[in-house]
C-alpha positions in Angstrom: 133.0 131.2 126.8 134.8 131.7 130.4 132.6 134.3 132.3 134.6 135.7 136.1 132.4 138.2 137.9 133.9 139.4 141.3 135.5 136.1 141.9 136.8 135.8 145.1 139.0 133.2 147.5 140.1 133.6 151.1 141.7 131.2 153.3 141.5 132.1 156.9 143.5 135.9 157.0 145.0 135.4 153.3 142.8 136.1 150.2 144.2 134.4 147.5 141.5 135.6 144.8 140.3 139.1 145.1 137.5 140.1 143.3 138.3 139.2 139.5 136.5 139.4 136.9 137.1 138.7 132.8 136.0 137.1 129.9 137.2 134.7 127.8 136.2 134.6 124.5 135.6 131.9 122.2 138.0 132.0 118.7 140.8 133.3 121.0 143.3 132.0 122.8 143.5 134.0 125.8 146.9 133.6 127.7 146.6 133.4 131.5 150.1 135.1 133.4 151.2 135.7 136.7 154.1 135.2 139.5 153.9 132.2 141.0 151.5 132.5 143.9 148.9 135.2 141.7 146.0 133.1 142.4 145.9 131.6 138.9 145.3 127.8 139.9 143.0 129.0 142.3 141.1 130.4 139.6 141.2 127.8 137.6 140.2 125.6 139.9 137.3 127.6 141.1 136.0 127.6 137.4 136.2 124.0 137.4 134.2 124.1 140.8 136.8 122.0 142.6 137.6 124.9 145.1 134.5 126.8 146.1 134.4 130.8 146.2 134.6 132.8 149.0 132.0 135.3 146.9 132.0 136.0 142.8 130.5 133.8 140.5 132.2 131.8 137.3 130.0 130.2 134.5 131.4 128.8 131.3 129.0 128.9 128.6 126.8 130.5 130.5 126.4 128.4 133.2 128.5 126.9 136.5 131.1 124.3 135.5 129.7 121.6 138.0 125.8 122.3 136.9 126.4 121.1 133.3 124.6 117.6 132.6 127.9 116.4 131.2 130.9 118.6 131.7 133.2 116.8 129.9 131.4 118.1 126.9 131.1 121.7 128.0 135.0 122.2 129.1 138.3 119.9 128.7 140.8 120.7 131.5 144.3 120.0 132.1 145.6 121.1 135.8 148.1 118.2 136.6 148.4 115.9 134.0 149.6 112.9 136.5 146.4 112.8 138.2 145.4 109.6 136.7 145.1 106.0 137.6 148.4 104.8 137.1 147.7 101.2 136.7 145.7 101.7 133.6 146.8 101.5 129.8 146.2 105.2 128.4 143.6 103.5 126.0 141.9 102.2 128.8 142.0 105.5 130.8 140.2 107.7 128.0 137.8 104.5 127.6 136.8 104.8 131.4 136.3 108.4 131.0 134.4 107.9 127.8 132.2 106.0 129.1 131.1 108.3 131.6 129.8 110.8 128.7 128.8 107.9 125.7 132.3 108.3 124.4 133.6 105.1 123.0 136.5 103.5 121.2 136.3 105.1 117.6 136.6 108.6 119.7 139.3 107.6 121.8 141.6 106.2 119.3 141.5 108.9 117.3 142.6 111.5 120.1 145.8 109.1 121.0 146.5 109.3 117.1 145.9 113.2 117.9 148.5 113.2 121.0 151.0 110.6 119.2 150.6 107.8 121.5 149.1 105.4 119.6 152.1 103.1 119.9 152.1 103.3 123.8 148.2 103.5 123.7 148.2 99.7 125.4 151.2 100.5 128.3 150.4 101.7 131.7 150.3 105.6 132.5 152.4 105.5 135.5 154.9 104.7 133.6 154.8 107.4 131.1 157.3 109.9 130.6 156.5 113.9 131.7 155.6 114.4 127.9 153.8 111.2 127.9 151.4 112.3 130.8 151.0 115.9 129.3 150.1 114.3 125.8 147.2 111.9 127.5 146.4 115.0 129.6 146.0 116.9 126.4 143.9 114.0 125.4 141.3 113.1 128.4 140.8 117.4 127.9 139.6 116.8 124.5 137.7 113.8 125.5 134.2 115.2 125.0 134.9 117.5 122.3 134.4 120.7 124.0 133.5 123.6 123.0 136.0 125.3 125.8 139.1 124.0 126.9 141.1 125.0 129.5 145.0 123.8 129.9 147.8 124.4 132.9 150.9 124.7 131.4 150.1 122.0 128.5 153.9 122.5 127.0 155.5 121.2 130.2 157.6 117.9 129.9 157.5 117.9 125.9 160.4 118.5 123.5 160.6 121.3 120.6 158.8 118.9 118.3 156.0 118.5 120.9 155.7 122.7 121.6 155.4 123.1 118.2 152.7 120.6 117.8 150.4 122.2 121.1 150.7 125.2 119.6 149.3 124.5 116.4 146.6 122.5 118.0 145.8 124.9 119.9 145.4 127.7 117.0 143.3 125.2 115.4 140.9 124.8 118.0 140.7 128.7 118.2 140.3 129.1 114.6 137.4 126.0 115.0 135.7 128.8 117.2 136.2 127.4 120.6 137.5 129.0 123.7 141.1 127.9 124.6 142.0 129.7 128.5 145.8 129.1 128.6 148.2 129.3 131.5 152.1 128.9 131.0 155.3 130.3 132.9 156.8 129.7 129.4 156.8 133.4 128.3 158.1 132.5 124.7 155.9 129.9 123.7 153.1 132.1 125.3 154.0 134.8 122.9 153.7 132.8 119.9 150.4 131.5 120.9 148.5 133.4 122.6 146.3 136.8 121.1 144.5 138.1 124.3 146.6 138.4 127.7 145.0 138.1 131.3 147.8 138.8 133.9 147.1 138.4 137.5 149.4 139.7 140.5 148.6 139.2 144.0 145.0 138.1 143.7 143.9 140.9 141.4 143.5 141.4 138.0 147.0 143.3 136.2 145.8 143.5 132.4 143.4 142.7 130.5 144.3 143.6 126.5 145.2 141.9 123.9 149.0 140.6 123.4 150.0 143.0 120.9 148.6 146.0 123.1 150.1 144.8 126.0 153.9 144.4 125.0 153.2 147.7 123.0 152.5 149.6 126.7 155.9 148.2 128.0 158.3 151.1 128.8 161.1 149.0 128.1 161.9 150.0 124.3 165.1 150.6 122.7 167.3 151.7 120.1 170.1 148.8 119.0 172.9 151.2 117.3 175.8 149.4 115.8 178.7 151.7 114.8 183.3 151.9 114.6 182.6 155.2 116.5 180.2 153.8 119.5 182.6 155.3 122.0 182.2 158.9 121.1 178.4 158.4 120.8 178.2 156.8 123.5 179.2 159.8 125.5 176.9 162.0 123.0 173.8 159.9 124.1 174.3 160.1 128.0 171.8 162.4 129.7 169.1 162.3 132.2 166.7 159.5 131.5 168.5 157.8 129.0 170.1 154.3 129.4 173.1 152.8 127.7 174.7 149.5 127.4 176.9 147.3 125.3 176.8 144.1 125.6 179.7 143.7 122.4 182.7 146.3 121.2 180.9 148.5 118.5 177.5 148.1 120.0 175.0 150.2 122.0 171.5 149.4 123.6 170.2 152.9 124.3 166.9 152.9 126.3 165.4 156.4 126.7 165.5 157.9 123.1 164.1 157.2 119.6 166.0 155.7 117.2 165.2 159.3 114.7 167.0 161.1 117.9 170.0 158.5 118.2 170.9 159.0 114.3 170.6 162.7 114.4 172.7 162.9 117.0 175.2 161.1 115.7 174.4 162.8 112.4 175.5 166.1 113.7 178.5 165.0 115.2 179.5 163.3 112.2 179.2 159.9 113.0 179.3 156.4 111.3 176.4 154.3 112.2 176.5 150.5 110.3 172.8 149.4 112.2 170.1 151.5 114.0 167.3 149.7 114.7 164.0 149.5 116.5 164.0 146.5 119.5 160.4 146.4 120.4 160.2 144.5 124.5 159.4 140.7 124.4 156.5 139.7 126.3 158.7 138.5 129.0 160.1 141.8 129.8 157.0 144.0 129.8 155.5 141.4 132.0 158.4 141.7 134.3 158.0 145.2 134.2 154.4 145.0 135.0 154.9 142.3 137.7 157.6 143.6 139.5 155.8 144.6 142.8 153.4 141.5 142.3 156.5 138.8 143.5 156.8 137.5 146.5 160.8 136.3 146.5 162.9 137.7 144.7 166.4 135.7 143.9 169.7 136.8 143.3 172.2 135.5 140.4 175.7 136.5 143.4 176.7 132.8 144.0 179.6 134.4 145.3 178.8 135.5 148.8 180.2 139.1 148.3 177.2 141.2 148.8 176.2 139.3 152.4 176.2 141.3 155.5 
């Protein structure tokens, strides 16, 4: 268990941390979110006691990171997965690191078997590919069989085959009772993976709910309507605080009324509807909608110069 109690980071004028608190519960993978710049790595890195807190305290299993006698075997982390001595084989890295908590080879070559890089287990990690590095990342975190592990964006670098296999280790360790704290910009992945939701935005704590409840809260459902006559309902369906769209002839995306109201609508004007349904927001979108004031730049997708001053 991850335990945040008024957690707090400043640096100089600029508090990067303000006064957080959560839980993180083992048997669930709890999803960490947030713009970039939120404070999570600061976090993170706070629980792992390599940034010290302005104020606030952070245990994990009920006591600070840094005071257990071997944390290894308390929490696995992966913050940067290329922070490792590049001139040394991946076998020999996780033996170095074993070593340091009685971990020896039987251990180690069963985790590269784990990660897939038994047949690179004797080349040197610098040259690894970005997949490669996460994988032995993925690895050195499991190192001391923890009973908590906590991972930074652990899908970055690998390919489909790869996602799917971090996610399924990951329910695994849940399901094995363990806490798993995950962070990821990848909102899709996140969605399939994660059951509890902590969302951060400048420094301070957004949501805390679980996944479901969270996209559930999202103002940003809608009605998919597919009919020959979605010109005439289209101008049936436009009134104050409803949105339409169409992104393809015959269809409407109606934000702003029920799907029951849409088909009696058209009902009563006598109108063919082929599809109504139900679109339900991704977690991408309510956590847009959540985040929105919470980003500090803000892009634009005009390449073409028109709407400069």
């Amino acid at each position: 268990m991850i335990e945040v109690h008024e957690l707090t980071k400043r640096y100089g004028d600029v508090t990067a941390v303000d006064s957080i608190s959560f839980t993180v519960q083992p048997g669930v993978i709890t999803g960490f979110l947030g713009p970039n710049g939120a404070g999570k790595s600061t976090t993170m890195r706070m629980i792992l006691g390599l940034d010290r807190p302005t104020s606030g305290t952070s245990t994990v299993n009920g006591r600070p990171y840094a005071e257990a006698p071997a944390p290894l075997t308390e929490m696995g982390a992966l913050l940067e997965a290329k922070a490792i001595d590049k001139g040394r084989s991946a076998r020999n890295h996780l033996l170095a690191l074993g070593a340091t908590i009685g971990v020896g080879a039987r251990r180690v070559d069963h985790l590269l078997d784990v990660v897939g890089l038994t047949e690179v287990a004797g080349k040197g990690a610098g040259g690894f590919s970005l997949g490669m590095g996460q994988r032995l990342g993925i690895a050195t975190a499991l190192l001391g069989d923890p009973q908590t592990v906590m991972l930074d964006e652990p899908v970055n670098g690998l390919d489909p085959d790869g996602i799917l296999w971090i996610r399924n280790l990951l329910k695994e360790l849940a399901a094995e009772g363990r806490t798993v704290f995950l962070s990821s910009h990848l909102m899709s992945e996140m969605e399939l993976t994660a059951e509890h939701l902590v969302v951060i935005g400048r420094g301070r704590i957004l949501a805390d709910v679980p996944m479901a409840e969270f996209i559930a809260q999202s103002s940003q459902n809608s009605v998919q309507v597919i009919s020959p006559d979605a010109g005439r309902l289209r101008d049936l369906l436009i009134q104050p605080g409803v949105v339409v769209a169409s992104s393809a002839p015959g269809r409407l995306d109606v934000t702003g009324l029920s799907s029951s109201q849409v088909g009696e609508l058209a009902a009563a004007a006598g109108l063919v509807l082929h599809q109504l349904v139900d679109v339900a927001p991704s977690l991408e979108e309510a956590f847009m909608e959540l985040t929105r004031d919470a980003v500090d730049y803000h892009g634009s997708t005009d390449t073409t110069g028109r709407t400069a001053a």
